[in-house]
C-alpha positions, 0 to 999 in steps of 0.5 A, spaced: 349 601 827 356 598 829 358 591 827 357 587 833 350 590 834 349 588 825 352 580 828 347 580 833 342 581 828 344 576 822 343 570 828 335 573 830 329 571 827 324 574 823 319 577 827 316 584 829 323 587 830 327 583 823 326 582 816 332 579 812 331 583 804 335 579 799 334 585 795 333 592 794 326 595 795 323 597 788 322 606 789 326 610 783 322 610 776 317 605 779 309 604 780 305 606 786 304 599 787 311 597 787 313 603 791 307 601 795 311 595 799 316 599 802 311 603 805 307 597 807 313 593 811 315 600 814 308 602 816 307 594 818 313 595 823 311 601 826 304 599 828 307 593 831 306 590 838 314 590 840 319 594 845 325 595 840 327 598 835 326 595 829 330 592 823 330 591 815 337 589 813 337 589 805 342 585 802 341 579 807 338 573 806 335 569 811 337 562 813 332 559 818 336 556 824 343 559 822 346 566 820 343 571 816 348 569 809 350 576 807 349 577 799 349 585 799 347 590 794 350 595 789 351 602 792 348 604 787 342 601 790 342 605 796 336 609 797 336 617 799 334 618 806 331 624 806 326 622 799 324 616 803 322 621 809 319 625 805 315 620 802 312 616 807 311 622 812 307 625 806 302 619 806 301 618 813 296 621 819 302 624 823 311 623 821 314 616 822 319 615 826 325 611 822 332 612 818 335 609 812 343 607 812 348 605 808 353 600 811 358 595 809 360 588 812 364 584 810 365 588 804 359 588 802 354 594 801 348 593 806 341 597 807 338 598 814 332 602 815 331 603 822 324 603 825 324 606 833 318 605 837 313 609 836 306 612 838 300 607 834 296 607 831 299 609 823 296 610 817 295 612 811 291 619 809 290 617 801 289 611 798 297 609 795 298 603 790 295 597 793 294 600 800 288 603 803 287 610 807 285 609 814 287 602 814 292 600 820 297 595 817 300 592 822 306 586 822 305 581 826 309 574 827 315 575 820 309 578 816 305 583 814 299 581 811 296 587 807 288 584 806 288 583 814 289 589 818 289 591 825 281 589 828 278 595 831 280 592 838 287 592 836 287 599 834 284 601 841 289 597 845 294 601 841 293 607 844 291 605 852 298 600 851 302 607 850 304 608 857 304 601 859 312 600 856 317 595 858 324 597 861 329 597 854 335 593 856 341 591 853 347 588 855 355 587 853 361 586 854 365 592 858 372 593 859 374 590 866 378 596 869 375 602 865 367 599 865 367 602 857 363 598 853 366 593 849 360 591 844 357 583 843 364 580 842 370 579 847 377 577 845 382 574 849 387 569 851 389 563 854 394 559 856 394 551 858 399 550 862 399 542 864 402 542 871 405 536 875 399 531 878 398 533 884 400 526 887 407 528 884 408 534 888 411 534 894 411 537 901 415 543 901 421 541 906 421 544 913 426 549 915 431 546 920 431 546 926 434 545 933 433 540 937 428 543 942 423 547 938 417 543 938 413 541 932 407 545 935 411 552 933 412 548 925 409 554 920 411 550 914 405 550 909 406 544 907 402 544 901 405 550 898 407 546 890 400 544 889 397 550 892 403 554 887 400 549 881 393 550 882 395 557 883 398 558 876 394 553 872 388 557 873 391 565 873 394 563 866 387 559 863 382 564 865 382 572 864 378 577 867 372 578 863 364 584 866 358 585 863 354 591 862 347 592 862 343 599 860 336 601 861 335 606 855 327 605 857 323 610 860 321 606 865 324 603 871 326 596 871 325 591 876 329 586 879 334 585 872 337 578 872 341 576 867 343 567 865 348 566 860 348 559 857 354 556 853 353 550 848 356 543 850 363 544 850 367 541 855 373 545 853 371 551 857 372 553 864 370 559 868 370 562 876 367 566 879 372 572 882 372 568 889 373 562 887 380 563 884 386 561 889 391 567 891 397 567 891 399 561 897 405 563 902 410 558 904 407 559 911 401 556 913 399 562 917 399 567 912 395 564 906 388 567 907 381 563 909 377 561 903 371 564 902 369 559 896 362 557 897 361 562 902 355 567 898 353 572 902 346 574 903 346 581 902 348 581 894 350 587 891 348 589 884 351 585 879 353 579 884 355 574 878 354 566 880 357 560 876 353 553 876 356 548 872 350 542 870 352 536 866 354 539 860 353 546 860 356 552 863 352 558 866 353 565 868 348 568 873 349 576 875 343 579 878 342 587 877 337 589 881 332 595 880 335 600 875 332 607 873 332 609 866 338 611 863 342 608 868 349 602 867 350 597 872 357 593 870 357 585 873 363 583 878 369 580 875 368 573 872 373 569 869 373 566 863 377 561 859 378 556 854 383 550 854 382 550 846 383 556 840 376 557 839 369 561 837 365 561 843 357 563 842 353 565 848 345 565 849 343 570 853 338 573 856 335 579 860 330 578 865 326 583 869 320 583 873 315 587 867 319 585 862 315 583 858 319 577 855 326 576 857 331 580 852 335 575 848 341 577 845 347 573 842 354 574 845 361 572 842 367 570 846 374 569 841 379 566 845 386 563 842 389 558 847 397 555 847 398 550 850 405 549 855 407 545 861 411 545 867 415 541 869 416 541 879 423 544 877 420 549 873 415 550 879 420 550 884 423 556 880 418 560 880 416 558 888 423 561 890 425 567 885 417 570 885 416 570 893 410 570 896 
């Protein structure tokens, strides 16, 4: 566990996959009863109808439509590994698959049991505490209910959905060169130039010229300062930023599609690569045809595409089919803001046999100065870094 994957969980609900523990389970010195309830949520998350991995963070506590408010433990506390192995796996019908942590954040001490996903059903050989032998506990929404375990039919289906997995997906962020991942969060700068209204640029004057050439051989851009200014404003707000998403499954995923939804936050601007002018020339020949707007039929996996709707802001980038085991890195997009701010992004993960989508929380950190430009300044910088 790392911290961003740990930041990721404290904004998730409770469910099949996460359980939020203020304190640490009862286990040393204490009644096959009270020891009883470790063993029932562990089993109840093993048994449980998901296809990820699941969590129990001690330490944290939940907050119903906010972050997870971290209390933490005494590292005291913290259970032994290998005596919670030895436990469970000695109570059980075949060995659990699952791990104890000890973690720090935020400079407090965190317990995290890891739950992966597993072959079903489990249950116990002997009664222990308040838990029956042969009885499947299982978790189902933010609970497990010991007096109502698996139906006969739930326990079937355990067994036949063994070979019927969902493709595991996760996605981040990844460096835009290296293609290293880069976790959940991304940091970067921006800077708000203010330029000149483009109404009070001017022309770019012509060259002289003799009498007889003709205004038909004029290669003056005439639009060279706008073009300059539209040029600097948006490659000193907006920074490269990738994406990247693995298949850790062991089956194919089909058709991967990834949106991204920013809050409603008028601030934040972002381009596509193609949509981002390049560097204009003062003659006109010479600047190169746009493409903006123009998308080509054939899209190559990790095509990325920006839609902005009335108040939001929305990255799309299509994957493709990816095997198991396999990363693809999306194309460049450019991200900025005109404000320092924490920027919380909903994104989500579709495939066609995915189950349901994939939700994950993304974090964008950007910290913007604001300038300005004056034409003087802009002519400068259109005579000394010639084009």
């Amino acid at each position: 566990m790392n911290e961003d994957q740990f930041e990721q969980l404290l904004y998730e609900e409770e469910g099949t996959t996460l359980d939020f523990k203020k304190q640490q389970y009862l286990f040393s010195k204490v009644s096959d009863e009270e020891k009883s309830e470790l063993l029932k949520d562990i089993l109840g998350f093993a048994n449980a109808w998901r296809r990820a991995t699941a969590y129990i963070l001690i330490g944290v506590e939940d907050v119903r439509g906010g972050r997870g408010k971290i209390v933490g433990i005494s590292p005291n506390d913290h259970l032994q590994d290998h005596a919670l192995q030895q436990f469970v796996n000695n109570l059980t019908n075949y060995p659990v698959r699952f791990h104890y942590e000890a973690f720090s954040f935020e400079g407090k001490q965190i317990g995290i049991i890891s739950i992966e996903e597993q072959m079903r059903p489990i249950y116990l050989k002997r009664d222990y505490g308040k838990l029956k032998k042969n009885e499947v506990y299982v978790r189902r929404g933010s609970s497990t209910d010991p007096t109502k375990p698996a139906l006969p039919e739930e326990i079937a289906s355990m067994r036949l959905g063994a070979s019927q997995e969902d493709a595991l997906l996760s996605m981040q962020f990844c460096h835009v060169e290296t293609e290293i991942p880069l976790g959940s969060s991304l940091v970067c700068e921006s800077e708000y130039c203010e330029i000149p209204p483009r109404h009070s640029i001017p022309d770019l004057p012509r060259p002289k010229r003799e009498i007889w050439q003709s205004d038909v051989l004029d290669q003056t851009n005439h639009n060279f300062y706008r073009e300059l200014a539209d040029y600097e404003y948006k490659r000193r707000l907006c920074q490269p930023a990738r994406l990247i998403v693995e298949n850790s499954g062991k089956i194919a995923a089909k058709n991967v599609r990834v949106e991204i939804t920013t809050p409603n936050q008028s601030e934040i601007i972002a381009f596509e690569k193609a949509a981002l002018p390049q560097r204009p020339s003062r003659d006109r020949f010479a600047n190169p045809v746009s493409l903006r707007g123009i998308r080509s039929i054939h899209r190559n996996p990790g095509a990325v595409e920006i839609e902005s709707p009335p108040g939001k802001l929305i990255v799309k980038a299509d994957f493709g089919d990816l095997q198991p085991g396999r990363c693809v890195c999306s194309a460049i997009f450019y991200i900025g803001s005109r404000i320092s701010q924490e920027i919380m992004l909903s994104a989500f993960i579709y495939a066609d046999n995915l189950t349901v989508p994939k939700e994950f929380i993304l974090k964008i950190s950007v910290s913007s100065k604001m300038t300005s430009m004056t034409f003087e300044q802009l002519k400068w910088i259109g005579q000394f870094r010639h084009c």
